[in-house]
C-alpha positions as CSV (number, residue, x, y, z in Angstrom):
1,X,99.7,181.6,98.6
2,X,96.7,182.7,96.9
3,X,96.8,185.5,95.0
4,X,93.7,188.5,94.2
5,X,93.8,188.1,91.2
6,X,93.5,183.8,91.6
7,X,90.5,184.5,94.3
8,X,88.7,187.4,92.4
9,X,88.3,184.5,89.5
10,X,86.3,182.2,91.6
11,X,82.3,182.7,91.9
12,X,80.0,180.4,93.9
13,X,76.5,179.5,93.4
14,X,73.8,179.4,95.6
15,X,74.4,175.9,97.0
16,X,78.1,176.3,97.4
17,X,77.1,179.6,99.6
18,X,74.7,177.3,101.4
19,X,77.4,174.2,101.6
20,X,80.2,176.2,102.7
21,X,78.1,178.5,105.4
22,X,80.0,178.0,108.9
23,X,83.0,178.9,107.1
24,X,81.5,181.7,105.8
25,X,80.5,182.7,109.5
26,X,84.0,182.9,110.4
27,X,85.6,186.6,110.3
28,X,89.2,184.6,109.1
29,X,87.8,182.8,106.6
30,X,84.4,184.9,105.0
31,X,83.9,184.7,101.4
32,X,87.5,185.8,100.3
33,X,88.5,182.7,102.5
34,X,86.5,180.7,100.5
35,X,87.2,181.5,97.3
36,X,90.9,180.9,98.1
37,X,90.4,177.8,99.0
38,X,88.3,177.1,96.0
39,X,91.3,178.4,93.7
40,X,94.1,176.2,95.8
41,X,95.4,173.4,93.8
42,X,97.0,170.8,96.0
43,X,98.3,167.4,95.6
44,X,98.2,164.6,98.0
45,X,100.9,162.2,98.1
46,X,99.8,158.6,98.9
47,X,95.7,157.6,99.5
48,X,96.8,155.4,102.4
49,X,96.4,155.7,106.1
50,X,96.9,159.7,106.1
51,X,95.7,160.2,102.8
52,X,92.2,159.1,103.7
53,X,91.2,161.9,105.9
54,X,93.7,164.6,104.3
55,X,91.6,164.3,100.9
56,X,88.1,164.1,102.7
57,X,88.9,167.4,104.4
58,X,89.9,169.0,102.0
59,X,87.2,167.8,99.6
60,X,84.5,168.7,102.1
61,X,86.2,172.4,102.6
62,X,86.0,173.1,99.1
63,X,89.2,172.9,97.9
64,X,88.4,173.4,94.1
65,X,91.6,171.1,92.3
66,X,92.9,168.1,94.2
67,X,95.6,166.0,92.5
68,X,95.5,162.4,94.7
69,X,98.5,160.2,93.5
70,X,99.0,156.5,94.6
71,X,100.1,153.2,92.6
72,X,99.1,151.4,95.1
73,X,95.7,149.1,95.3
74,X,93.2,148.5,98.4
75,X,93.8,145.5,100.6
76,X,91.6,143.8,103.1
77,X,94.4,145.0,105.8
78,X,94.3,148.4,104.5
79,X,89.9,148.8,105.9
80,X,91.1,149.1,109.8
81,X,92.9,152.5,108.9
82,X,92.4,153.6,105.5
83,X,88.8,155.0,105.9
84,X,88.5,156.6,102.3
85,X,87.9,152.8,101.4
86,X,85.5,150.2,101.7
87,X,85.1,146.3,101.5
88,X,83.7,146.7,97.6
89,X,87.0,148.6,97.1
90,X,89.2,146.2,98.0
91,X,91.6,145.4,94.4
92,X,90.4,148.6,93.1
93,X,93.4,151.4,92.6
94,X,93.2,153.7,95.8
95,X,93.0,156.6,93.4
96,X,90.1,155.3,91.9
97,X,88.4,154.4,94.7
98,X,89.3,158.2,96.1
99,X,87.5,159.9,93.4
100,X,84.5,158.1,94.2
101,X,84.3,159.3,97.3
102,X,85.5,162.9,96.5
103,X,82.7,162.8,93.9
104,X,80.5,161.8,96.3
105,X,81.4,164.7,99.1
106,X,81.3,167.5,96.3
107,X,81.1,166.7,92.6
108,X,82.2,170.2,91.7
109,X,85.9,169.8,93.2
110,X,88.4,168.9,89.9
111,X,89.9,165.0,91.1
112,X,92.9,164.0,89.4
113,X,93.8,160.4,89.9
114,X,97.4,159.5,89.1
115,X,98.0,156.0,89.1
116,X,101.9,155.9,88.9
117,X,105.0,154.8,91.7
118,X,106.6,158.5,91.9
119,X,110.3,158.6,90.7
120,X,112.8,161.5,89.7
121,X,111.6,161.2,86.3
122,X,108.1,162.3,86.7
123,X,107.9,164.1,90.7
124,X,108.5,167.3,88.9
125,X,106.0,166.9,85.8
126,X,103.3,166.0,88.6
127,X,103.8,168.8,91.7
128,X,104.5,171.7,88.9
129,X,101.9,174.3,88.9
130,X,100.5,173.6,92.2
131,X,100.5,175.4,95.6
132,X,101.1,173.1,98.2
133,X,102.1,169.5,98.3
134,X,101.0,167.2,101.2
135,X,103.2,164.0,102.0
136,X,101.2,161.1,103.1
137,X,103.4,158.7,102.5
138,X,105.0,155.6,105.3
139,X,108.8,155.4,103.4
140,X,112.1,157.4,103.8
141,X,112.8,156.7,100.0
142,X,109.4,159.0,99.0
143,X,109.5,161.3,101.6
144,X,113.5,162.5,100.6
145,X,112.2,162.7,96.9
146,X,109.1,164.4,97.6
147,X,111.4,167.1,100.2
148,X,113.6,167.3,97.2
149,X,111.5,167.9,94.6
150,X,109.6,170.4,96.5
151,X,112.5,172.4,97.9
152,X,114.1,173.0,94.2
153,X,110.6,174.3,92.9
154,X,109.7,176.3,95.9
155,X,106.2,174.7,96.8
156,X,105.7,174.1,100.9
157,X,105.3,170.7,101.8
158,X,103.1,169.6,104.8
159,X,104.6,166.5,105.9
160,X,103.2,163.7,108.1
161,X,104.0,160.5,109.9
162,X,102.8,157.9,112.3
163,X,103.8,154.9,113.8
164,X,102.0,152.6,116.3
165,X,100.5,155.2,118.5
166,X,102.9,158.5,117.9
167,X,102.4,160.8,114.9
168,X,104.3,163.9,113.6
169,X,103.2,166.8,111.1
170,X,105.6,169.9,110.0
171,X,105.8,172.3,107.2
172,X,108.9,172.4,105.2
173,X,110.2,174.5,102.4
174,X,107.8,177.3,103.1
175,X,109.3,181.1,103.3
176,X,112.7,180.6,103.7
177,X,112.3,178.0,106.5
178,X,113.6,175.0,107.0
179,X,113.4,171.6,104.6
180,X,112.9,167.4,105.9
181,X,117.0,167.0,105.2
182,X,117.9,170.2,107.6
183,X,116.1,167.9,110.6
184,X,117.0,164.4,109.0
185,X,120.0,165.1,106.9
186,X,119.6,160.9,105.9
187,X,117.5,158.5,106.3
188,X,117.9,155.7,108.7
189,X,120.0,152.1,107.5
190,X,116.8,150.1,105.4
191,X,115.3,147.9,107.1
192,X,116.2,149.1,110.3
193,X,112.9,150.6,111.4
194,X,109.7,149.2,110.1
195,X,107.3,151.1,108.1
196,X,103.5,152.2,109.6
197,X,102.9,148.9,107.1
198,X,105.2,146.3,109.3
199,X,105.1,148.1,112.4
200,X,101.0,148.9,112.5
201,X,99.3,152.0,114.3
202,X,96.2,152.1,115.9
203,X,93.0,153.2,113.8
204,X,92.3,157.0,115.0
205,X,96.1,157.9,114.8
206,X,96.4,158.5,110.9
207,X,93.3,160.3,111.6
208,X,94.3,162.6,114.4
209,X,97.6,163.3,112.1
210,X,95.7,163.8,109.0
211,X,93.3,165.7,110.5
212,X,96.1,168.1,111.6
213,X,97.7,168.0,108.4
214,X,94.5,169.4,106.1
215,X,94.1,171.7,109.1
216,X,97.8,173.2,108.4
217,X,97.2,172.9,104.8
218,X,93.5,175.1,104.8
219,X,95.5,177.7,106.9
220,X,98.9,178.0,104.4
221,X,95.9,178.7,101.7
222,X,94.0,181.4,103.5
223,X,97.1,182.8,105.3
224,X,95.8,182.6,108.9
225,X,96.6,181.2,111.9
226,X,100.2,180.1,113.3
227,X,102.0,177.5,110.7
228,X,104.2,174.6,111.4
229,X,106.6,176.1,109.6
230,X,110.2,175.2,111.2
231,X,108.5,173.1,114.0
232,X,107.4,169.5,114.0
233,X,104.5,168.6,116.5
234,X,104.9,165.5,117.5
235,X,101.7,163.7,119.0
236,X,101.7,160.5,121.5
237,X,98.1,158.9,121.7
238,X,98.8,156.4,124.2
239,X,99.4,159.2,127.1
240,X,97.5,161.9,125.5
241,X,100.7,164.1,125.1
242,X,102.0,166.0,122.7
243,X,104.8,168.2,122.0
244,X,106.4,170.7,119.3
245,X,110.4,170.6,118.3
246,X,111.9,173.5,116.5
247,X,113.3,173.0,113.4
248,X,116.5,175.2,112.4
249,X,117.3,175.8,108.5
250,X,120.3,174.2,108.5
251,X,122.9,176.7,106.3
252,X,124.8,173.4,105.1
253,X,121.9,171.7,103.7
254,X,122.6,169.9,100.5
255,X,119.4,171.1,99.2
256,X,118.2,174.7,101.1
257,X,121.8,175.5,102.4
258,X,123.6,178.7,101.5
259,X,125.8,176.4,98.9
260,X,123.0,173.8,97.5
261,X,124.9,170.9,96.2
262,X,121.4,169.4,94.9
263,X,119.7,171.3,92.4
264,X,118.1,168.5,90.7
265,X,115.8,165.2,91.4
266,X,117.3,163.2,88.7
267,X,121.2,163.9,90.2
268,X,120.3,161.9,93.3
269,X,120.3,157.8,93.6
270,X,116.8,157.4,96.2
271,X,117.4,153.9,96.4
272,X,120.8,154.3,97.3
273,X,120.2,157.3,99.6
274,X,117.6,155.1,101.4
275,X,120.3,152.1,101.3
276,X,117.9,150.0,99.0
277,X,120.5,149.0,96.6
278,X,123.0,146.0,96.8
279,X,124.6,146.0,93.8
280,X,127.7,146.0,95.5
281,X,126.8,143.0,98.0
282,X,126.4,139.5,97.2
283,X,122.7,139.0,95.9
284,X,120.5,137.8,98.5
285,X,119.5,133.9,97.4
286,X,115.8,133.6,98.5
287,X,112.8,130.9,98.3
288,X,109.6,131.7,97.3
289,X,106.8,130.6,99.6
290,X,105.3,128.0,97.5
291,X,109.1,126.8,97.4
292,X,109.5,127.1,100.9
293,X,106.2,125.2,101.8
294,X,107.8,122.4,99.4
295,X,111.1,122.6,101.8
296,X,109.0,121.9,104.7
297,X,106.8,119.4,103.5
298,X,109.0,117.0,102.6
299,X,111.0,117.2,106.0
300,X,114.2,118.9,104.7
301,X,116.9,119.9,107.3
302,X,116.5,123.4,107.3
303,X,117.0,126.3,110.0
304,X,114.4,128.9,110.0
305,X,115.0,132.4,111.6
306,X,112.4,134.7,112.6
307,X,113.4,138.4,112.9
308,X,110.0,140.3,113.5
309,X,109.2,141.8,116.8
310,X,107.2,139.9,119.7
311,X,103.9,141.4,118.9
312,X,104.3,140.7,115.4
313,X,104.6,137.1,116.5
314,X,101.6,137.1,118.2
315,X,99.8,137.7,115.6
316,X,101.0,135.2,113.7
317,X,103.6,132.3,114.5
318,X,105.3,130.5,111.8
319,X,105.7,126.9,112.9
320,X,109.1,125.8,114.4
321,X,111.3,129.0,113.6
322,X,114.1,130.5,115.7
323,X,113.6,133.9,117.5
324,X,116.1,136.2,117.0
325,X,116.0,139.5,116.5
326,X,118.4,141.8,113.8
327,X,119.9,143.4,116.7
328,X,121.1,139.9,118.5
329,X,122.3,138.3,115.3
330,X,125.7,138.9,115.2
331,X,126.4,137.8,118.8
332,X,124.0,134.8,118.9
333,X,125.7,133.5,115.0
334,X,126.9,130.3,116.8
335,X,123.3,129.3,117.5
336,X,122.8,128.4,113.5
337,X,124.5,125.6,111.9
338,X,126.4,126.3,109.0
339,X,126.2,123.0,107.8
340,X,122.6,123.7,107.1
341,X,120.4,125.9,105.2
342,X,119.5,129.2,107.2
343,X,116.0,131.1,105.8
344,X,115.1,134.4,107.3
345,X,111.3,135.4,107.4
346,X,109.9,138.5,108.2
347,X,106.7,140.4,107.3
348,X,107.3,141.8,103.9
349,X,111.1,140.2,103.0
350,X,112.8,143.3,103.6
351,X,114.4,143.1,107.2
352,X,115.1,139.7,106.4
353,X,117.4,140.4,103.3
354,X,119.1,143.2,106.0
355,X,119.5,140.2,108.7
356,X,121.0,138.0,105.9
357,X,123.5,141.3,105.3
358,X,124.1,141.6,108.6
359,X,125.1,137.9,109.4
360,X,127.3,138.4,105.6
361,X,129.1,141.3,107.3
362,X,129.9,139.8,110.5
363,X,131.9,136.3,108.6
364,X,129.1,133.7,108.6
365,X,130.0,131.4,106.3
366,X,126.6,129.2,106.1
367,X,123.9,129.1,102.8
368,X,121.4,132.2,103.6
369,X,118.4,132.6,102.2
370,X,115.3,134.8,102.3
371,X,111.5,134.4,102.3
372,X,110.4,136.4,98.9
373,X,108.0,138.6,100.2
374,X,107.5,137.8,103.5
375,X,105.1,136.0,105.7
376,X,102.8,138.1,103.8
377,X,103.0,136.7,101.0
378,X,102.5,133.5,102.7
379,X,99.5,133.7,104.3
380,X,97.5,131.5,101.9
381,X,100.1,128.5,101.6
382,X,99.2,125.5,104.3
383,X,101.6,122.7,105.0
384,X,100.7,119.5,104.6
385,X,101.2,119.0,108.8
386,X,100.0,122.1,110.5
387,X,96.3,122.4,111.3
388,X,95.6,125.8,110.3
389,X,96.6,128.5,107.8
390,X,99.4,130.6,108.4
């Protein structure tokens, strides 16, 4: 991955030869080692969860050009798992906040912080140039456009995921092997399973996976070791188990087949892939919470429907609202009044708007609305006869 000529370039100084000493000490890694990973340029994909400890390994091993790139900002919520951050970060850009860290691990490392929401129009400008690519993303619609965008230039991809207390890392697109669409040819229905951000995961599981996937990426740059490539490990932290799946290159892949119908980013529709769009269903009609609150407080007749799961709502219960979950809506229709109007909360508005599809599909008549953004965006409004904040 890195060439002779790339590693011959690089010269340390007597505190990077002290700094860097037990990898020295190792007969795979040695000062040729080092100065590979010192001329690896790799970009990190999301500054979240998995983010966190992929950039503080790879900072602390030396790797000399890190490109971190996130649009996203730190939240209070964000602390438990995100441990790149810290309370004074909270509302500063995670990219920002990154750098200071990085900074702080090893000043010499070259930090680029790109604050931007990755698209077709710029995945290309940002990942060209660079060796590897590490996905630390929680949604289908980035991962398929980062798998894309990597497959048509060529650059491996180490790829990550976690959920509640089970994690996966692979390596696509490196060597001829496999890409994420020869596993998961399509991402599931929206809404359908929650992200890492709706669905939680315990604190040490983005590190364990993280932790695994800097691991993978350190040994793609020094060519040791045995890859991921064309398996997934898949890791269960509840039972201490884990387990690896082969991948197979699948020869009809759109993208890495032997007939490639995709050859570019920009020819594919992400939010349609990922079944974000509804420009050909009826708009979903929705309240906003401050219009919600209103609703309640002044004792309008009103059915509200809860569709998160049970240990969602007990965390948090949202007074007098109907349980019923996406996958009982259909069949338990006749329990809402059509006469009335229906509002569907979740936690972020998103399975919601697919309950409120879902109901539309099956005939039900009845005014639907959803709760803009969710109970989240809630959390701050108190009516006028409840006793504490939601």
């Amino acid at each position: 991955m890195i060439s002779d000529e790339r590693r011959k370039e690089v010269a340390f100084d007597d505190s990077e030869i002290e700094r860097f000493g037990k990898h020295l000490m190792l007969k795979d890694i040695g000062v040729k080692g080092q100065k590979r990973i010192k001329a690896a340029k790799v970009v990190v994909i999301g500054v979240g969860a998995l983010g966190s400890p992929v950039i503080q390994y790879l900072a602390a091993a030396g790797v000399g050009t890190i490109k971190a790139i996130d649009f996203d900002e730190v939240s209070l919520e964000n602390l438990q798992s995100q441990v790149l951050h810290g309370t004074r970060d909270v509302k500063r850009p995670k990219v920002a906040s990154a750098k200071d860290k990085v900074k702080n691990i090893n000043k010499n490392i070259v930090f680029e912080a790109v604050k931007e929401q990755l698209d077709a129009s710029n995945i290309e400008a940002e990942i060209e140039g660079y060796d590897l690519v590490i996905d630390c993303t929680d949604n289908y619609k980035a991962r398929y456009l980062i798998n894309d965008a990597c497959a048509l230039h060529g650059i491996p991809l180490v790829f990550g995921a976690i959920y509640q207390f089970e994690g996966q890392v692979g390596i696509f697109n490196l060597d001829g092997g496999p890409c994420l669409r020869c596993q998961y040819p399509s991402p599931p229905p929206a809404g359908l399973i929650p992200s890492c951000a709706e669905g939680g995961a315990i604190s040490p599981l983005p590190g364990i996976i993280g932790s695994i996937q800097a691991n993978e990426a350190l040994k793609l740059i020094l060519g040791i070791g045995e890859h991921l490539n064309g398996k997934i490990l898949h890791v269960d932290s509840l039972y201490l188990s884990s387990r690896i799946f082969k991948v197979e290159r699948d020869c009809h892949c759109p993208i890495c087949g032997n007939n490639p119908t995709i050859t570019n980013v920009e020819d594919i529709d992400y939010e349609d892939l990922c079944g974000l769009k509804t420009t050909n269903e009826t708009p979903v009609e929705g309240f906003t919470p401050e219009e919600l609150a209103k609703r309640i407080d002044n004792g309008d007749d009103i059915t509200i429907v809860d569709v998160r799961e049970p240990h969602e709502r007990a965390i948090l219960r949202f007074p007098n609202a109907i349980v019923i979950p996406i996958g009982q809506l259909v069949r338990r229709q006749k329990e809402l009044d059509p006469n009335k109007d229906t509002i569907f909360i979740c936690k972020q508005g998103k399975r919601s708007e697919l309950a409120i599809n879902t109901l539309r599909e099956a005939g039900y008549t009845g005014p639907l609305y959803n709760l803009k953004g969710g109970i989240d965006a809630m959390k701050d409004i108190m009516f006028s006869h409840e006793g504490a904040w939601l």
